[in-house]
C-alpha positions as CSV (number, residue, x, y, z in Angstrom):
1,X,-1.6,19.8,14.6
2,X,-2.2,23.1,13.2
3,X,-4.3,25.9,15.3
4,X,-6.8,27.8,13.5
5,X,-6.0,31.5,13.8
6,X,-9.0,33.9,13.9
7,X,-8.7,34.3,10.2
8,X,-8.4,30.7,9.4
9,X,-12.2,30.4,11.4
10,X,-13.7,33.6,9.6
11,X,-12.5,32.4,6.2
12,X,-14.4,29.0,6.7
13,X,-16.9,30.4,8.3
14,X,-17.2,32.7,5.5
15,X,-17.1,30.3,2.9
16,X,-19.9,27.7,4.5
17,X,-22.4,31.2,4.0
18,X,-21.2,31.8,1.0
19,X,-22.4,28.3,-0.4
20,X,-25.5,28.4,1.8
21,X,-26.4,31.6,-0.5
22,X,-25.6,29.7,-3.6
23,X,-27.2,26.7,-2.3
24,X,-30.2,28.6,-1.7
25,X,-30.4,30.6,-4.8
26,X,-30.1,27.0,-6.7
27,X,-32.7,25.5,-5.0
28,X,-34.7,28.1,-5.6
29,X,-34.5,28.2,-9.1
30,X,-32.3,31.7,-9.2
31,X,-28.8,30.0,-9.9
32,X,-28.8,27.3,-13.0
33,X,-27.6,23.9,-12.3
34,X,-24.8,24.6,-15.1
35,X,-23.4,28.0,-13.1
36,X,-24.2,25.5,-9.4
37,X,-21.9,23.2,-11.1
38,X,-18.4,24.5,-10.6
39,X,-19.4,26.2,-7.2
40,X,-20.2,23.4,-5.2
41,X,-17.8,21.0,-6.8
42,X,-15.1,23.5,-5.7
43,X,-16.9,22.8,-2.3
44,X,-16.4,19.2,-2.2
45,X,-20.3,18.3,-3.4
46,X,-20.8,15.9,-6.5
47,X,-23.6,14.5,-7.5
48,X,-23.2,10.5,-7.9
49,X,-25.0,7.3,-9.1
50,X,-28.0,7.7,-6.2
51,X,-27.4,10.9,-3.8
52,X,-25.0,13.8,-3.6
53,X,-21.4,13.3,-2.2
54,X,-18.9,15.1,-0.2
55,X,-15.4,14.7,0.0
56,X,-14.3,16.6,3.1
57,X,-10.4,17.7,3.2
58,X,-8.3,16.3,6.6
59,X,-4.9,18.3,5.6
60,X,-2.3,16.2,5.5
61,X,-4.1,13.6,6.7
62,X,-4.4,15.3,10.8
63,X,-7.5,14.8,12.8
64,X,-8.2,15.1,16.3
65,X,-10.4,13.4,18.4
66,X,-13.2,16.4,18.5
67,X,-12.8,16.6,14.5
68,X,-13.6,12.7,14.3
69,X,-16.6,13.1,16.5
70,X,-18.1,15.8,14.1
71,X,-17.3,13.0,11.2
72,X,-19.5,10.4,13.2
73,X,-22.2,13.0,14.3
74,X,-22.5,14.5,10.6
75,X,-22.8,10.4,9.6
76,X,-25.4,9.9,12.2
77,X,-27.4,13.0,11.8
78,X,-27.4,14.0,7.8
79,X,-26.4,10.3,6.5
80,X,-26.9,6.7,6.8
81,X,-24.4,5.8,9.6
82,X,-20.6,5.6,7.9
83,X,-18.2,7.5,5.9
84,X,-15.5,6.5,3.7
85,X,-11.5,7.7,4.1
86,X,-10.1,7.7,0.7
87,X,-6.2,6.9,-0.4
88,X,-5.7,11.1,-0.4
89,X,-6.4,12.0,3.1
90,X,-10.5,12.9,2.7
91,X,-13.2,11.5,4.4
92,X,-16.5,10.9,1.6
93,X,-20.4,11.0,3.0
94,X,-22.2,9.1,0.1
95,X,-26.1,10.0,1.4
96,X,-26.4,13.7,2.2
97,X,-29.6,15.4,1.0
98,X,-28.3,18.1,-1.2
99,X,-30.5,20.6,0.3
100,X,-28.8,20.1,3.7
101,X,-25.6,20.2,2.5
102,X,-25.0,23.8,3.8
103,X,-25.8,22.6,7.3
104,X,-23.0,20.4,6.8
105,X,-20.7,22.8,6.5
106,X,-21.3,24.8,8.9
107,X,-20.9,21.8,10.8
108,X,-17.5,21.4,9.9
109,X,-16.2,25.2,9.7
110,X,-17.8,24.7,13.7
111,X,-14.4,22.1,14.2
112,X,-12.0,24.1,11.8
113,X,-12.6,21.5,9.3
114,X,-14.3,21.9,5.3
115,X,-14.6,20.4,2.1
116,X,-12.9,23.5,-0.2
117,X,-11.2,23.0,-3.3
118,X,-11.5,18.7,-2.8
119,X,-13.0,18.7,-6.2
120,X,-12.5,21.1,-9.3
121,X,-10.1,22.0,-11.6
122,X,-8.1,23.3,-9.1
123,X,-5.2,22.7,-6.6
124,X,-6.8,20.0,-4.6
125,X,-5.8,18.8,-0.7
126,X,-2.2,18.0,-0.3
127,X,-0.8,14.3,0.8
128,X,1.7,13.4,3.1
129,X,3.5,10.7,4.5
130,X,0.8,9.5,7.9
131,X,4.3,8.9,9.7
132,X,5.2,12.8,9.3
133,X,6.6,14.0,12.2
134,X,7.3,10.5,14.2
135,X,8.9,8.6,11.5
136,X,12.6,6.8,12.5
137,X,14.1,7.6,8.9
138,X,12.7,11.2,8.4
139,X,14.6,13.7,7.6
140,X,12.4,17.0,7.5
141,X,9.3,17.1,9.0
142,X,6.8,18.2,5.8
143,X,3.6,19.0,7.8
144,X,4.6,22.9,7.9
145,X,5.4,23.0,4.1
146,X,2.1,21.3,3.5
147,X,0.3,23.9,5.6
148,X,1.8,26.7,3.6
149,X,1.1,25.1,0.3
150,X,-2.4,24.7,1.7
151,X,-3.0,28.2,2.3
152,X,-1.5,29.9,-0.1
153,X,-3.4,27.2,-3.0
154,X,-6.5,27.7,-1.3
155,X,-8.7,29.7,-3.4
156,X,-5.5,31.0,-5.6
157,X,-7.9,32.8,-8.2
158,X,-5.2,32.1,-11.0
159,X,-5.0,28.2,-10.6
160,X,-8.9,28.1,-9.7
161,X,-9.9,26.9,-13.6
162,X,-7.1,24.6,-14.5
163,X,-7.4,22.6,-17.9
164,X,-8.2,19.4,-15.1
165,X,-7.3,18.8,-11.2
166,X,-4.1,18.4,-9.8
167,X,-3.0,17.1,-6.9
168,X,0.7,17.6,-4.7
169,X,2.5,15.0,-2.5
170,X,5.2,15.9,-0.5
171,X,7.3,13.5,1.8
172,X,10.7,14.1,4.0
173,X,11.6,10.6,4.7
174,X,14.2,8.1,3.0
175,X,11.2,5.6,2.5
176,X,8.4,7.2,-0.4
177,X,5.5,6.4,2.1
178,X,3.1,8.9,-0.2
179,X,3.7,7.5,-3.5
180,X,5.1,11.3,-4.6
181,X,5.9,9.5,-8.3
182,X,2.2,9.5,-9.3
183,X,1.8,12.6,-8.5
184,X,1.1,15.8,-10.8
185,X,3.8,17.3,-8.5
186,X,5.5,14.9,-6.2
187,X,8.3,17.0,-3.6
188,X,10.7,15.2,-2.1
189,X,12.6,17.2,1.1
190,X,16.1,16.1,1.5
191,X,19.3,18.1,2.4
192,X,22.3,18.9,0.3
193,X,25.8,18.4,1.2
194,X,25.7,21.8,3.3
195,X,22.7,20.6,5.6
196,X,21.0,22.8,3.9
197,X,17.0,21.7,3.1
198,X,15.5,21.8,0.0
199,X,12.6,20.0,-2.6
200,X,13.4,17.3,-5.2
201,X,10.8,18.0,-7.8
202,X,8.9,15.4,-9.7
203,X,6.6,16.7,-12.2
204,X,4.1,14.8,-14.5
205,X,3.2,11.6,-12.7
206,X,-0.5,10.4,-12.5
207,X,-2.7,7.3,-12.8
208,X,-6.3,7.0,-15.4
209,X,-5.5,6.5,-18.7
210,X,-2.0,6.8,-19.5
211,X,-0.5,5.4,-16.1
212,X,2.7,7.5,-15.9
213,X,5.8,8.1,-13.1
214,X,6.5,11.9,-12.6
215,X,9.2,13.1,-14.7
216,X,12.5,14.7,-12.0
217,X,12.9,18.6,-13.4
218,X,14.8,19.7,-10.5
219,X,16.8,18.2,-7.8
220,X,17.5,20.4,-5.1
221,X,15.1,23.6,-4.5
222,X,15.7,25.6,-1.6
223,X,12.8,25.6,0.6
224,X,12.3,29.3,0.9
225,X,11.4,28.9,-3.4
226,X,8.8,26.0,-3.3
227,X,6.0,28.5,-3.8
228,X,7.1,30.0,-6.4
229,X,8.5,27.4,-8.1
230,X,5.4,25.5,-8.6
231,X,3.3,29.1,-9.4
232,X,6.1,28.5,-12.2
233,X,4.6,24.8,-13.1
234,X,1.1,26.1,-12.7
235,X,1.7,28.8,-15.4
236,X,3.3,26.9,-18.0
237,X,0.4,23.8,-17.3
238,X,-2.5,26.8,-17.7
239,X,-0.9,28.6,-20.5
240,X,-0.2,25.1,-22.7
241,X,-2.7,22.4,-20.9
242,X,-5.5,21.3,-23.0
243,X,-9.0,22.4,-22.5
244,X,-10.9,20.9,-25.2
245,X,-10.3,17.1,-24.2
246,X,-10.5,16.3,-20.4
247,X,-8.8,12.9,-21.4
248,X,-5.6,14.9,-22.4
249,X,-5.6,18.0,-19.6
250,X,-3.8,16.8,-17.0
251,X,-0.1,17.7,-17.1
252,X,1.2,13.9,-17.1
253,X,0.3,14.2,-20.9
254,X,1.4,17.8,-21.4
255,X,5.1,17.0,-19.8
256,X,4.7,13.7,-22.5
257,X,4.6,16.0,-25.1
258,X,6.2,18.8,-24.9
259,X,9.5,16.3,-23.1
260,X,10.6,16.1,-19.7
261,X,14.1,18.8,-20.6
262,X,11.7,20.8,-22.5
263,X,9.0,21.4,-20.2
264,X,11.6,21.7,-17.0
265,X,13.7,24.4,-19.4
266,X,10.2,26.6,-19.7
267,X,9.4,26.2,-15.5
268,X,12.7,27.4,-15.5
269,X,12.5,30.3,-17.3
270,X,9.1,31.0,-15.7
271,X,10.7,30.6,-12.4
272,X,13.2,32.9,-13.2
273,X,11.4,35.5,-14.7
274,X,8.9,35.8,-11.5
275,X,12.3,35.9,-9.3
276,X,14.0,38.8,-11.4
277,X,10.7,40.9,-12.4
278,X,10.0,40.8,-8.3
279,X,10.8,44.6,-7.9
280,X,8.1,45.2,-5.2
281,X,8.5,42.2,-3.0
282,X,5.1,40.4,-5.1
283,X,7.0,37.1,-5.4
284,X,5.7,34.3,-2.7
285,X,8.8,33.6,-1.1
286,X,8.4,31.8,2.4
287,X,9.9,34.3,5.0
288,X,11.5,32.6,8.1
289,X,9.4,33.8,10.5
290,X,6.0,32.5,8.4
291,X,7.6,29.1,8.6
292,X,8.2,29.1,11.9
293,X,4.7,29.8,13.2
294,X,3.4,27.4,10.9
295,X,6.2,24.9,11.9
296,X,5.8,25.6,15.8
297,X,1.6,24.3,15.4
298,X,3.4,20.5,14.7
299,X,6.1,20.1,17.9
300,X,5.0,17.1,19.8
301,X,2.9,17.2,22.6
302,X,4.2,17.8,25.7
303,X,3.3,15.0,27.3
304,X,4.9,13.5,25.0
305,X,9.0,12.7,26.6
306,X,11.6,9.8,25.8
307,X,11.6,7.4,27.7
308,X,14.8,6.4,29.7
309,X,15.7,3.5,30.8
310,X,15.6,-0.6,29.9
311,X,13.3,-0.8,26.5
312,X,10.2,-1.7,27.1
313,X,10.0,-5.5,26.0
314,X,6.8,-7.8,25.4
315,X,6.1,-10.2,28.3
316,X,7.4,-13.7,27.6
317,X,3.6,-14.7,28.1
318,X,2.0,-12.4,26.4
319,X,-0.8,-14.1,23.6
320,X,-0.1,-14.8,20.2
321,X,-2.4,-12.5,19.2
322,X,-0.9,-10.0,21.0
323,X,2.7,-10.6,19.2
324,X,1.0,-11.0,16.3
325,X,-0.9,-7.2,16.5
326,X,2.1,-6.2,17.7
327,X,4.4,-6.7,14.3
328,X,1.9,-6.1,12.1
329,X,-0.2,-3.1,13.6
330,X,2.6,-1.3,15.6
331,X,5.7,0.9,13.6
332,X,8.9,2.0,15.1
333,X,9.2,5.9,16.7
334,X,11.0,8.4,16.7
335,X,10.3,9.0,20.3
336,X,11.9,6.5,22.7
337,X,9.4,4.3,24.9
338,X,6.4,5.0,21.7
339,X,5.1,4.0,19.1
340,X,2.6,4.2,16.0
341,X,-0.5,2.2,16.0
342,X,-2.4,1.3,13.2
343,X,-6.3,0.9,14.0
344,X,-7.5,-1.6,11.1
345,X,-10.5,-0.7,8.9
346,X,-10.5,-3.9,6.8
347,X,-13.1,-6.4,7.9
348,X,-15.8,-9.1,6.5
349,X,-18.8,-7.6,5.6
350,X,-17.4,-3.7,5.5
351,X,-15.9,-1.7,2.6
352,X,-12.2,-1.2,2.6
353,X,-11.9,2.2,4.0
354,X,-15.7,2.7,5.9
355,X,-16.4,3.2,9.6
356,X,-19.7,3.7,11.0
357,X,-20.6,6.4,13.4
358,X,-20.4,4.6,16.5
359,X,-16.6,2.9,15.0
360,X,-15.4,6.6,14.8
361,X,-16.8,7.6,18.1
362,X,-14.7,4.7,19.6
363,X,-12.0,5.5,17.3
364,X,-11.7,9.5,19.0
365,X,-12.0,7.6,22.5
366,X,-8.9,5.5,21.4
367,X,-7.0,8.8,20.3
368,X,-7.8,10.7,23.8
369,X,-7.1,7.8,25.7
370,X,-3.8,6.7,24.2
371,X,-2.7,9.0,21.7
372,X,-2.5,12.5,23.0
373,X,-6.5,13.4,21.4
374,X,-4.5,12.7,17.6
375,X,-5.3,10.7,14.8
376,X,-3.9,10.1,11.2
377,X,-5.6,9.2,7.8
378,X,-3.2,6.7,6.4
379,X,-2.7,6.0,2.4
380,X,-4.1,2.4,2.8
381,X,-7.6,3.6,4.5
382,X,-6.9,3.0,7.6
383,X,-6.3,5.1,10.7
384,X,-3.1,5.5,12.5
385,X,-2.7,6.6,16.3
386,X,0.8,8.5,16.2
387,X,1.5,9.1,20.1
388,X,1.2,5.7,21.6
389,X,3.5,4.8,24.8
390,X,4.8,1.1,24.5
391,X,3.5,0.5,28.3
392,X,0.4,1.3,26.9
393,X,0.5,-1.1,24.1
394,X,-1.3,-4.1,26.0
395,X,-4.5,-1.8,27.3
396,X,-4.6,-0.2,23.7
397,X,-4.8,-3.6,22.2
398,X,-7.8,-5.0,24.5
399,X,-9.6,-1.6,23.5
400,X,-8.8,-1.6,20.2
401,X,-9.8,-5.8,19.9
402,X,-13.0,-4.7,21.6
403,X,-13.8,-2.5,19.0
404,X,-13.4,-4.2,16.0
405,X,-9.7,-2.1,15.2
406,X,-7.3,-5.4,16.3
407,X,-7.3,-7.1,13.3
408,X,-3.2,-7.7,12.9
409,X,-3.0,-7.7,8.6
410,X,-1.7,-4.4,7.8
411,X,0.4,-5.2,4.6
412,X,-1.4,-8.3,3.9
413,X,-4.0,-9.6,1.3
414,X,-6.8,-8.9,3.4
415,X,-6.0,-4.9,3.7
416,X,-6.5,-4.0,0.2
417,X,-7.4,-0.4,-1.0
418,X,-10.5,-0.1,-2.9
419,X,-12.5,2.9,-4.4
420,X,-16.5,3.0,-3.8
421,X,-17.0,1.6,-7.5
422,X,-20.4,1.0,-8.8
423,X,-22.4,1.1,-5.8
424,X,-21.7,4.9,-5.4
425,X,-19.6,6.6,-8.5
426,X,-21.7,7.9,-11.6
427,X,-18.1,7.7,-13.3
428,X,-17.4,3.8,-12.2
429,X,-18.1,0.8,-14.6
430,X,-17.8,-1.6,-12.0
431,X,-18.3,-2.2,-8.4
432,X,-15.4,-2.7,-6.2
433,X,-17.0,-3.4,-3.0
434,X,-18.4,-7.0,-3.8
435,X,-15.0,-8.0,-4.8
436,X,-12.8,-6.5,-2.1
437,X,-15.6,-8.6,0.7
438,X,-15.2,-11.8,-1.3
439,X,-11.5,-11.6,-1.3
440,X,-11.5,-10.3,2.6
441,X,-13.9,-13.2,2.8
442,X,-11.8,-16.0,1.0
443,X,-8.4,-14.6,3.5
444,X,-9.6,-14.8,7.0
445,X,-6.7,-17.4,7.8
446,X,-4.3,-15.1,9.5
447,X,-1.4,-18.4,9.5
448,X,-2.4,-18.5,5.3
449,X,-1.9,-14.6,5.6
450,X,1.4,-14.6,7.1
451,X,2.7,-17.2,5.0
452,X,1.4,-15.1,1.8
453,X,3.4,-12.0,3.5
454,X,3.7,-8.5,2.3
455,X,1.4,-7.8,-0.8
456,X,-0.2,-4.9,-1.8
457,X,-3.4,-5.5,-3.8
458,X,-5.6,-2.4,-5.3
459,X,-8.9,-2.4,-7.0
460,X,-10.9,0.5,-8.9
461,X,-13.7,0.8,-10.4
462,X,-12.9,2.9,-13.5
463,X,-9.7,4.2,-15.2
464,X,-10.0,6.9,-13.3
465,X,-8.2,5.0,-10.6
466,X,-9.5,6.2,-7.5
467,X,-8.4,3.1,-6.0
468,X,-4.6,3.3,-7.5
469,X,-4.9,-0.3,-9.0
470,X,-1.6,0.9,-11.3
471,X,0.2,0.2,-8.5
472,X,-0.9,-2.4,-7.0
473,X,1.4,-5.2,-7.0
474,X,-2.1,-7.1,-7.6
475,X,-4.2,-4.3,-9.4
476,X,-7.8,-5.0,-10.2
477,X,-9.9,-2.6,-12.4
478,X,-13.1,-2.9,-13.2
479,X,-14.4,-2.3,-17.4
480,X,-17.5,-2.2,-19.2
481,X,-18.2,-5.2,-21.8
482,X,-21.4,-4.8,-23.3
483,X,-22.8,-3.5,-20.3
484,X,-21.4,-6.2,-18.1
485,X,-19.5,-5.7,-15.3
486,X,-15.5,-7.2,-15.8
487,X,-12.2,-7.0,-14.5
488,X,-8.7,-6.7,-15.5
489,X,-6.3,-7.9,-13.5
490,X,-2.5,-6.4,-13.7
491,X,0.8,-7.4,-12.2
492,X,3.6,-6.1,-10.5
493,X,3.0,-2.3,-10.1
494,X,4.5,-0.3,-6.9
495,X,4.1,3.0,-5.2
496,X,8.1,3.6,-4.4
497,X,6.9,2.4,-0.7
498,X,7.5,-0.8,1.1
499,X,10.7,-2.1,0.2
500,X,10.6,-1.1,-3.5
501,X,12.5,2.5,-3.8
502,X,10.9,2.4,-7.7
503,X,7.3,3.7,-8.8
504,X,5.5,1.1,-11.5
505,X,2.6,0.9,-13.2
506,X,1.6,-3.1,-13.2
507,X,1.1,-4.5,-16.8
508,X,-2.3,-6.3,-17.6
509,X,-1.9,-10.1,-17.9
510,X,-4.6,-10.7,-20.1
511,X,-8.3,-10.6,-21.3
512,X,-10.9,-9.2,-18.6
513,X,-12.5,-11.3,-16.2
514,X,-16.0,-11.9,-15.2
515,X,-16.7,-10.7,-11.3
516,X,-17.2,-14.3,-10.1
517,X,-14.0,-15.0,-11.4
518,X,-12.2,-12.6,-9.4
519,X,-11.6,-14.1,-6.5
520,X,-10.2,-17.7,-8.1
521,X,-7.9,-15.3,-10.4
522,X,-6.3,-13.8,-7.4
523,X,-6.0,-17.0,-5.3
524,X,-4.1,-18.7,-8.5
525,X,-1.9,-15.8,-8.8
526,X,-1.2,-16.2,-5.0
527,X,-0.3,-20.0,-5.6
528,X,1.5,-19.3,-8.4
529,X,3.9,-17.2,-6.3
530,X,3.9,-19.6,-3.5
531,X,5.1,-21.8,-6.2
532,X,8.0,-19.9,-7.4
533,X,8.5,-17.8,-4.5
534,X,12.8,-18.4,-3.4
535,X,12.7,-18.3,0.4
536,X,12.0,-15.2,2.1
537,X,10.9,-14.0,-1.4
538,X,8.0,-11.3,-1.5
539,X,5.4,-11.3,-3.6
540,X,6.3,-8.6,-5.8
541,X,10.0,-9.6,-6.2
542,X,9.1,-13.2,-7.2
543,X,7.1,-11.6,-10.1
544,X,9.8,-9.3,-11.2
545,X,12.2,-12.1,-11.2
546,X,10.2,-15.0,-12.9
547,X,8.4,-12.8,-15.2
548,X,4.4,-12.6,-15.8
549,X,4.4,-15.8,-18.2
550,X,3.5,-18.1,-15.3
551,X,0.9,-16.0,-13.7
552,X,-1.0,-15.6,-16.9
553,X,-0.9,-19.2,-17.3
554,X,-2.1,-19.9,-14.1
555,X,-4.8,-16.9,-14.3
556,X,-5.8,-18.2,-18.1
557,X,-6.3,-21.5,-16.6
558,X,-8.3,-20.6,-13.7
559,X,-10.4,-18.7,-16.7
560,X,-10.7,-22.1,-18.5
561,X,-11.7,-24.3,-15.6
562,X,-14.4,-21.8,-14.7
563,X,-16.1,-21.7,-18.2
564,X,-16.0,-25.2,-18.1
565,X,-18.0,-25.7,-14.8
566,X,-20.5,-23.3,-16.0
């Protein structure tokens, strides 16, 4: 993980008093709510449907167990018990009293942690793959570019007041596992034919409105130009983005209409320009010996070593449930003798995505006990333990069952990503929570789980799509219809991850659906597949292949049948 330097402590040190004086000067009636605004939302604070909320950054998606601990205590002490990891490596308190909010973080600069620039017009946290650095098919490890991105975005004062907010992905493994095509910038490490390493660019991509895959503008970068590159896309977005309709600022629709050759031509020539006028050195190339600091904070521990000897093989009798943990919740390493482990957050009764206090506590206590004091905040809102040895595998199991974390349906129905919604978000016109529980509710059969297989299903709350329902290969959004809360249901979207090397935004099968129709949609669209499935068929190629005809049919019907009951 990365070490603070001195500076790195001073900075947010520095930054949690600077919002405690603006905090204070709001509160007391000095600074206007208006000029407030833009300061604390640059901070991470908005204020939503009932109380403030935070969104505080975990880089990359990094946290150690000492960092977690502050998460539960700041739950415990200043909110009502849980927080919320979101799709984009953050972790959301829903309940802080806005007046304590500069206790909070002071909290977090305390464990090197803070909430800057996770809301704004700005450059917000970078995403990365949760494998990075242990993954079998990487081939660069992107957590030092991602540092250096961080710090030289953080606080940039010329990208500070973009036309909207923009967000970067980068990954450096053969499978997308960060979804880099919906992404305002999406950077894809590979190596040429000379070994040498370098950035495919993707530029344009995005979810809301106008769903959108990001448009390629360059295919090999080398790696010492990716800052300047995208100060390049940053110039031409602020000097032609829109500011006078949020709806059309982000750069998906600026790269729509200026053309995908056009808008690549003018980073071009913005890129050069900054290269050739760089008499005095000013251009932010990344020197060697930068990178390699930043690089040397993410070797693996040393306790860490490859294991020689006979693979480690599961005991012929081991329980079922053991096996079953094992293929579901366990990924291959690049480390001999280990493994990743993926600690469930999906469970009856619980938001997709929350833990409580007392779960993260045991959480950190999993990480220092079997995973070298290192956790990960994985895409899918759940956590991942990256340094796990396979002898270890049985132990971490019986701690993880005992605390709630065992549940073995990673990839399945049941582990859905789902935004707050409606119980939270000012912006949301329907809740998501009540229908991610009744559809964890209706798929406790792990057998009827299996036999369903890999499906990823996605639900928001608004178009804003905070809970990525574009590419879902089930998507479920939630819409207003005369102040009622409904949902439309798409089909056949994908994240580039999982089997399917293409992004896709899923297509809407019909009219909206009422929320108690939800559930009885998804379960006929499930039967449906079963239906037409070939064998060994997944989910989303059965759809591709048949078509959406008979899951609107089947969905329509469901429709029909529950109007007649009522």
């Amino acid at each position: 993980m990365y070490q603070y330097t001195e500076f790195d402590k001073q900075f947010v040190r520095q930054r949690a008093a600077q919002f405690r004086d603006q905090l204070e000067r709001n509160l007391a009636g000095k600074l206007g709510d208006d000029e407030f605004r833009a300061l604390r939302l640059q901070n991470g604070w908005y204020i939503q449907r009932h109380a403030p909320m935070t969104r505080i950054a975990v880089p990359y998606g990094e946290l150690s167990s000492h960092q977690l601990r502050t998460l539960a205590q700041i739950a415990r002490e200043f909110d009502k018990g849980y927080a919320h990891f979101t799709t984009r490596h953050n972790c959301q308190f829903n309940w802080i009293p806005l007046p304590r909010a500069a206790d909070v973080m002071e909290r977090l600069a305390e464990a090197h942690m803070h909430g800057i620039q996770t809301s704004g017009n700005c450059i917000r946290n970078i995403s990365t793959d949760s494998l990075a650095g242990i993954a079998q098919d990487e081939i660069v490890d992107p957590r030092p570019y991602c540092e250096i991105m961080r710090q030289w975005s953080s606080l940039h004062p010329e990208f500070a007041f973009l036309p909207r907010k923009f967000k970067i992905a980068v990954t450096g493994a053969v499978e997308d596992r960060v979804a880099s095509g919906w992404y305002d910038v999406g950077l894809q490490l590979h190596k040429n034919e000379a070994g040498e390493i370098g950035f495919r660019v993707l530029v344009g991509g995005g979810m809301g409105r106008t769903p959108i895959i990001g448009t390629r503008v360059r295919e090999f970068l080398p790696w010492q130009q990716i800052l300047v590159y995208i100060e390049a896309i940053m110039r031409v977005y602020n000097g032609h983005g829109r500011r006078d309709n949020s709806f059309k600022a982000r750069i998906k629709i600026l790269v729509k209409a200026l053309g995908g050759e056009q808008f690549a031509k003018e980073v071009e020539e913005e890129f050069q320009a900054i290269l050739t006028q760089d008499e005095g050195g000013t251009a932010h190339l990344i020197p060697q010996a930068e990178f390699d600091r930043v690089a040397a904070c993410f070797v693996q521990p040393a306790s860490v070593q490859p294991v020689a000897g006979q693979p480690w093989a599961v005991a012929a009798d081991a329980p079922v449930a053991f096996t079953k943990w094992l293929e579901r919740n366990t990924g291959e390493h690049k480390v001999p003798g280990y493994r990743a482990v993926t600690l469930s957050l999906k469970r009856v009764g619980q938001a997709p995505g929350d833990a409580t206090d007392e779960q993260m506590d045991l959480a950190a206590d999993l990480a220092d006990r079997f995973s070298c004091g290192e956790l990960r905040v994985r895409y899918d809102q759940n956590l991942l333990l990256p340094w796990v040895r396979e002898v270890d595998l049985f132990d971490l199991w019986q701690a993880a069952k005992a605390a709630s974390f065992a549940t073995p349906n990673i990839g399945l129905l049941s582990d859905m990503i789902a935004c707050p919604g409606g119980d939270f978000c000012a912006l949301a016109n329907a809740r998501s929570i009540p229908i991610a529980n009744a559809l964890i509710e209706r798929y406790q059969d792990l057998d009827e789980l299996y036999d369903i297989g890999d499906i990823d299903l996605h639900i928001s709350g608004c178009i804003n799509s905070c809970g990525h329902h574009h590419s879902g290969h089930i998507g479920i959004l939630g819409v207003d219809k005369d102040g009622s809360e409904w949902y439309q249901v798409t089909l056949g979207g994908a994240d580039g991850s999982h089997g399917s090397p293409d992004a896709t935004p899923g297509k809407v099968i019909g009219p909206s659906f009422a929320a108690d129709e939800v559930a009885d949609v998804v379960e006929a669209l499930i039967e449906t597949y079963r239906g037409q499935r070939n064998s060994n068929e997944k989910f989303l190629q059965t759809v591709r292949r048949v078509g959406l005809d008979p899951f609107k049919t089947a969905a329509n019907a469901m429709r029909r049948s529950t109007a007649k009951a009522a």
